[in-house]
Structure formats: structure tokens, C-alpha cells
N, C-alpha and C positions, 0 to 999 in steps of 0.2 A: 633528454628532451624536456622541454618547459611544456607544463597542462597549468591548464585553469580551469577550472571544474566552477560555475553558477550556479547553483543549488538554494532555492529558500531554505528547505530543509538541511537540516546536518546536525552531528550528531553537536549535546548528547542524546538529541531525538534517536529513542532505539527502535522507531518501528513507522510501518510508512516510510515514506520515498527519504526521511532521513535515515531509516538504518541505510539504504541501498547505496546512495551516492555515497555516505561514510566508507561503505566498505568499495567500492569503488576508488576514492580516492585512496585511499591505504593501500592496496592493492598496488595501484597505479605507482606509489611511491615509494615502492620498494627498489625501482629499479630508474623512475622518473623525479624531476623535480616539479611537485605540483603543490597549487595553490588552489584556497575556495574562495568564492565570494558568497555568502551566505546573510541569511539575518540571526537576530538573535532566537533560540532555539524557544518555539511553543508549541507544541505539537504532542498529545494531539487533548491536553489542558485549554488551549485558546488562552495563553495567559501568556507572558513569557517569563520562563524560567526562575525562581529567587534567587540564583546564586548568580543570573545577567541583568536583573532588573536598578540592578545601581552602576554597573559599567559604563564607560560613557558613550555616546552615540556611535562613532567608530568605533571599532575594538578590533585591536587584534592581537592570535593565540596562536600557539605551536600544539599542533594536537597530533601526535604519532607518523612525526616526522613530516607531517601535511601544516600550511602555514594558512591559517584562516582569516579573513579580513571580514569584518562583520557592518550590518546593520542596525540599527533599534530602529526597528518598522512599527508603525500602526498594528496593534492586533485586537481584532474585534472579538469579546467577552462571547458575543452571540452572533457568530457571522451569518448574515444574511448576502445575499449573491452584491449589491448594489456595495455592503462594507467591503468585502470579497476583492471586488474591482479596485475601492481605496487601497486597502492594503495593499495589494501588485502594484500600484501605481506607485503608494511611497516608498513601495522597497527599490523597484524601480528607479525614484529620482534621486535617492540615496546612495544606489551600489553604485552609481555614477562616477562618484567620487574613488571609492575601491576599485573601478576600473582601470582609474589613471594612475594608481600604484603598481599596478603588471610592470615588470621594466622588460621583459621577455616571453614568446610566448611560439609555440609550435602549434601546438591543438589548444582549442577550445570549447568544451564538451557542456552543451547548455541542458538544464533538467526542465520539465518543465510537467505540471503547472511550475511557474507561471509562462504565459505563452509571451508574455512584452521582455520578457530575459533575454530574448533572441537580439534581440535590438541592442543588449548590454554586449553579447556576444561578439553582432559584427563590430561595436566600438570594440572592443578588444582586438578584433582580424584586421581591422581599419587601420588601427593605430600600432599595433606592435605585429602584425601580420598570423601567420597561421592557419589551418584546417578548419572551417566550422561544424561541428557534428550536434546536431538537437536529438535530445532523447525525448521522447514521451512516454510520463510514466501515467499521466491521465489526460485523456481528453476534456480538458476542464470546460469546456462551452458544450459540448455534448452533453455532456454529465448534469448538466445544469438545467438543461432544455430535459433530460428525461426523467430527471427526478421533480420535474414541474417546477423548479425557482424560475426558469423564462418560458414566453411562450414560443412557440415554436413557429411562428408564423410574423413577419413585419418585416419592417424597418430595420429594428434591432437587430434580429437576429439575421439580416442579411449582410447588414454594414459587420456585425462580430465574426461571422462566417470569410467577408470577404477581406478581412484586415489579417485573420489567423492562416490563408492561405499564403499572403503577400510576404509574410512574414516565413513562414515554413518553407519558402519557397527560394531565400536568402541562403538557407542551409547549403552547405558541400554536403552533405548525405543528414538524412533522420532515420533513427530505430525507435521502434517500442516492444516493448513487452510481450504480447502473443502476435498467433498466427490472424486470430479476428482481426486483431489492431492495425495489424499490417496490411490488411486488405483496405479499412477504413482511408488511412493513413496513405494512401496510395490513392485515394481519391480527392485528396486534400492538395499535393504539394506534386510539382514536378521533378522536384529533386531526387538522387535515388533513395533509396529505402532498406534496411536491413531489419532482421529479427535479434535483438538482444534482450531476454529474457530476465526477468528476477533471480535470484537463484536463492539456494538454504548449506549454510554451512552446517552440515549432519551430523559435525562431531560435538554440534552444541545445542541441535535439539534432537537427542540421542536415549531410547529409556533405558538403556544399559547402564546408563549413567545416571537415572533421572534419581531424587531422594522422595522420599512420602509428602506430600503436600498438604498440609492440615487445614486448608480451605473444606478437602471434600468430605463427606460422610463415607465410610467404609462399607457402611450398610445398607448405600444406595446404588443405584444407578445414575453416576453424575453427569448431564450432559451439558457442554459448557460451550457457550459465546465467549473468545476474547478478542476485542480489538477494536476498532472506531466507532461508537455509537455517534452516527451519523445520518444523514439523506441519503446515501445510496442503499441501504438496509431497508427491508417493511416489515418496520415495528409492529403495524396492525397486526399483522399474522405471526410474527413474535407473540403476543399478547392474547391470541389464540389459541398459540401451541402451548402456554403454557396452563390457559386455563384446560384445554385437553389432557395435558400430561394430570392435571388431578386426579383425573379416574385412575392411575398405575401409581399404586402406594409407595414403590419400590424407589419411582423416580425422583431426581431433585434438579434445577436447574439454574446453571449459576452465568449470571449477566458478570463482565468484568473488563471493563474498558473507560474510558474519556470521548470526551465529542459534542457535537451541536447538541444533539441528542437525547444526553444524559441525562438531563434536569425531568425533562420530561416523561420517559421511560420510566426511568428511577418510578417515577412518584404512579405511576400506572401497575409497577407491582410491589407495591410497597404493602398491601393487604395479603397477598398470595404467600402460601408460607412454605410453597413448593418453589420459591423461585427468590434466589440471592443475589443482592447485588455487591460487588467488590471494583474499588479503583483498581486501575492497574496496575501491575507487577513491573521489577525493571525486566530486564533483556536475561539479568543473571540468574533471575528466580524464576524466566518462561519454561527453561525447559522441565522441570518440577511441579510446571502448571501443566501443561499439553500432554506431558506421557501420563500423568494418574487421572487422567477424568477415562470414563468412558466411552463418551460419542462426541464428536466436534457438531454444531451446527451454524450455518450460515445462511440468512434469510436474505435474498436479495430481492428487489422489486422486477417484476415479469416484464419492466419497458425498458431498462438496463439490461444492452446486451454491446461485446465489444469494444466497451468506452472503457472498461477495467478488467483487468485480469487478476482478483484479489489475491496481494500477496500472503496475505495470513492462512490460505488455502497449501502453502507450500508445508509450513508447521505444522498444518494441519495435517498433511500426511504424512509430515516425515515424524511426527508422533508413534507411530503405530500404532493409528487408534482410527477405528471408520469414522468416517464425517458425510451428515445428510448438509446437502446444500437445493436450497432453490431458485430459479433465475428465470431467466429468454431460452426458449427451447432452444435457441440457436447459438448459446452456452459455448465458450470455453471448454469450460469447468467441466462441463458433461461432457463431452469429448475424451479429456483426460481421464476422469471416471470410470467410462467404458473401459478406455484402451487399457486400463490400469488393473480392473477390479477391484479399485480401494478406497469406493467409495458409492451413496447414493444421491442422484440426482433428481428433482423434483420440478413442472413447469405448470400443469394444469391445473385447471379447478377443483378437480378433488384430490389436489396433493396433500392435505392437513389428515386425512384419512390414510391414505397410502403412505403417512409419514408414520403413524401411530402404531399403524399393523409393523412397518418395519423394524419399530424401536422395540412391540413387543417380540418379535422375533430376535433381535439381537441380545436381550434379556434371556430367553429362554433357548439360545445356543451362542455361548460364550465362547465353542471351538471355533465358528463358525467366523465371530466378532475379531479374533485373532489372528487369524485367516487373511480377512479384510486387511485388516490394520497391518501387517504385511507386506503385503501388496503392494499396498501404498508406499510407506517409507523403501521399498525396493526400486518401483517408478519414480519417486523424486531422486534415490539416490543415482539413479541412471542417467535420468534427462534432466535436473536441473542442478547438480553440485556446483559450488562455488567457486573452485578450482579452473573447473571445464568451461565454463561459460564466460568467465572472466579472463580469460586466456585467449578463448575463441576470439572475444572484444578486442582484445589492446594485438594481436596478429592480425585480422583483417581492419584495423581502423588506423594501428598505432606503426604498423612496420614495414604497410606499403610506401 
């Protein structure tokens, strides 16, 4: 079978929606003949790449038996929602051309963000025929309106509302990532609708295997942020919790990640001597980062709820290490948490306190902290292996 897989992201982006669609098409071309259209990889730097910044505008690579055909898109240093729109637009008028290199094609599986990729998609169905499937790995217009880059009321946001329908609506079937999404997602598109999920390959973020990490302190309590420093996170209550974590001598807290973000974070605990910042790590030195810290934490903003299902929450468990997450009561994440026991979930106003008393408790019972951590990596190894869910996809999409 001929796939063409549309992905902004791909590797060697190792994390975000390019690790997924990577391991997707690899995956796929074990047993398929599949191609990407992609751009050149920045993520999640906002730069792109040093080793594709002299390539020339097209490119293209054989990457593990998958044939990539690329872009050099616009990439904004500082994206703001308004660069955002540029960039999809010129990656957009760009993979045009990578379009009309498909010579054959059966399925064609669009990722998105970006949501105008659909459009490259049916040129694809259009012209060489095939199945269209759109995946949503973010609702990027939601996301936007709730982390306040748009407002939530006009013009705007009616005409971007009623264009992402028209277009979702083009689709022979869309899946996304959780069971929230898919309710969302079901209100958007008359198309049908599937649940395809993130998953974690466990034999590689594994502590059986994990080595000592010389990032942490031995003689603390490490608890660690890794991953997008971005607008869907509230840094503000980041910035709280750590000036809180000063009162516990024991504790140390380490920020380590890329993003819109960074600059600005960075330099807000750049005084704090309880809280460290590190660029990110690749994919091969993660699992050596996630099994030796302590506690996972993820701060999310309390008007995000639905629009993501973060996948860094997967490592997070399959670590065997508890992780405090905060969000929308009406959470995912806390769902999973419950059903799981491996892990704590936080939504109210006095959760910076009910966060404190928790971490002192996990400090002063380490069986208990193991326990958790447990848990967890038992529940991801169940419900979301990479094997299982990747299977599940390419049997009901690929072989009816």
C-alpha cells in the first residue's frame, strides 16, 4: 500500500507531535511504502535545525526506510499566534510543490496542527486518489482562544471556527488523541470519528535500564519539569511553586526544556537557587532524565481543558516516578490519575497548598512514593504501549 503521511513535524524532532508521526510512519513502513511531506525540523528551538539550515528549499532524505520530501518554511524566532498563521501558510504554499511528487497513493494520513494541511491532503486524494484520514494531535484554534492569543468572541473567531469545520469535514474519517478530544471533535466535523491515542515505547523509557543522571543532586528531593516551555503551561504558578518549595531545604527543582517560553522563565528564576534551568536533552539521554528525578510536575492553565492531551504525561508515568499535574477539573489527566493511582491531580484555588503538604508526604514516605510510581508505569504499560495502539490504527484504518 502507498501512505503519505503530511506532518509539519518529523523527526529529528524527538518530542511533540514529531516524535509521534516519526514513529508512525516507521511503523507504517515496515510492511508499507510510505512517504512524508514535512518542513524542515524546529521544534521545539523555534530555529531550524543547523545541520538543515543550508539545504536547499526542497530537500529530500531517506530516513529509516520512510522517503521524506521537505520544506524550508518561515520559522518565527518568537511566535506570536498572527507569525503562527505565516508560517502554516508558507509551509502550506511550499508542500504544494512536494504534493505533485506523490506518483501513487492509497491513504493519506494528515497531522495536524496545521489545520490548512487538509487542503494539501485532498490535493493528494484529488490527484493520485486514496482514503483521507486527518489526525488531530492539537486543536490549534482552541488552544489559542484559551491560552488568550485570540479573543474568544467576533468576526475572527467565527470565520476561523467556520473554515476548520469545512475543512474537517473534507475528511473520510478524523481521530485524535483522548476520549475529551473526541467528544470536542465530534462537535466540529460530520465526518466519522475514531479514538487513536499517543502511545510510549516502554522499553525506552524503562528504570530497569535507566543510568544515574548527573543533572540531579542525590541529596535532594529532585522534582523536574521536562518539556515545551510554552503558553499552554502557568508559568505564574510555576514561579510560586517554587518560591514555596524554599521553605523544604531538602527540595530542588529543575526547569529543562525549549519554547516560546524560555527566555522569559528562564530569567524569572534566575535568582532562586532552589530552581535550575537545563536545555533539553535528546530522546537518547530522556530515559536517564525521567527515571532518576523524584517527582514529575506539570502546570497547566485551569481554562485548558480537552484541546490537549499532554503527551509528556505518558514518560511521565512510564518513569515509575508519581507526577503532581494541575489543569480544568474536567481533566483527562485526572481521569487517568484516579483510574491509575499513579499519580496527583490538582484544579482549585488552594491547590499550591494541597501541592506542598503532598510533596511533604512523599518526602517522608518513599514506600509509599514507589508504590505510586508503579502504578503508573503498570497503567501506561497496559493502556497505551506502542505495539497495541499502533496496530489497533493501521487494522481499523489500514486493512478495511
Amino acid at each position: 500500500m502507498n501512505i503519505t503521511i503530511i506532518s509539519n513535524n518529523y523527526y529529528p524532532e524527538d518530542s511533540g507531535i514529531g516524535l509521534y508521526s516519526s514513529g508512525m510512519a516507521e511503523f507504517l513502513a515496515k510492511k508499507h511504502n510510505v512517504k512524508v511531506i514535512s518542513a524542515m525540523p524546529y521544534y521545539p528551538q523555534w530555529e531550524i535545525y543547523s545541520e538543515y539550515k543550508n539545504k536547499p528549499t526542497f530537500y529530500r532524505e531517506i530516513i529509516n526506510n520512510v522517503e521524506v520530501l521537505r520544506f524550508k518554511q518561515y520559522t518565527p524566532k518568537k511566535p506570536t499566534f498572527l507569525k503562527r498563521i505565516f508560517q502554516m501558510c508558507h509551509f502550506f504554499i511550499g508542500s504544494i510543490v512536494n504534493v505533485f511528487k506523490i506518483k501513487k497513493n492509497d491513504v493519506v494520513i494528515v497531522v495536524i496542527p496545521f489545520t490548512i494541511s487538509i487542503i494539501l491532503g485532498r490535493l493528494v486524494k484529488l490527484f493520485k486518489g486514496g482514503k483521507l484520514i486527518v489526525h488531530v494531535q492539537d486543536f490549534e484554534f482552541d488552544a489559542a482562544f484559551e491560552t488568550g492569543l485570540l479573543k474568544k468572541t467576533g468576526l475572527v473567531s467565527k470565520l476561523i471556527f467556520h473554515i476548520e469545520r469545512f475543512l474537517l469535514n473534507r475528511a473520510d474519517t478524523v481521530s485524535t488523541i483522548s476520549y475529551g478530544m473526541l467528544k470536542k471533535l465530534e462537535t466540529k466535523t460530520t465526518s466519522s470519528t475514531s479514538y487513536f491515542p499517543n502511545w510510549i515505547d516502554y522499553s525506552k523509557i524503562n528504570p530497569e535500564t535507566s543510568k544515574p543522571n548527573k543533572l540531579f543532586d542525590p541529596s535532594k528531593f529532585n522534582i523536574l519539569y521536562s518539556g515545551n516551555i510554552g503558553a499552554k503551561q502557568d508559568w505564574d504558578f510555576f514561579i510560586d511553586f517554587v518560591i514555596a518549595c524554599q521553605e523544604i531545604n531538602k527540595v530542588q527543582v529543575y526547569l529543562i526544556g525549549e519554547g516560546a517560553k524560555r527566555e522569559e522563565v528562564v530569567d524569572k528564576i534566575k535568582n532562586f537557587s532552589n530552581c535550575t534551568y537545563f536545555p533539553p536533552v535528546c530522546y537518547e539521554e530522556l530515559n536517564d532524565l525521567l527515571c532518576n528525578a523524584d517527582l514529575h510536575i506539570l502546570f497547566q492553565k485551569s481554562t485548558v481543558v480537552d484541546t490537549v492531551m499532554p503527551s509528556k504525561i505518558l514518560g511521565m508515568m512510564a518513569s515509575a516516578k508519581p507526577s503532581i499535574v494541575t489543569g480544568h477539573e474536567e481533566s483527562e489527566v485526572k481521569h487517568n490519575f484516579k483510574i491509575s493511582n499513579g499519580g496527583f491531580y490538582f484544579y482549585d484555588e488552594n491547590k499550591l497548598n494541597q501541592i506542598m503538604t503532598k510533596i511533604n508526604h512523599l518526602i517522608e514516605s518513599p514506600i509509599n512514593s514507589v508504590e505510586i510510581g508503579n502504578n503508573a508505569r503498570k497503567f501506561i504499560i497496559k493502556k497505551f504501549s506502542m505495539e497495541k495502539i499502533l496496530n489497533n490504527f493501521e487494522n481499523e484504518n489500514l486493512n478495511n
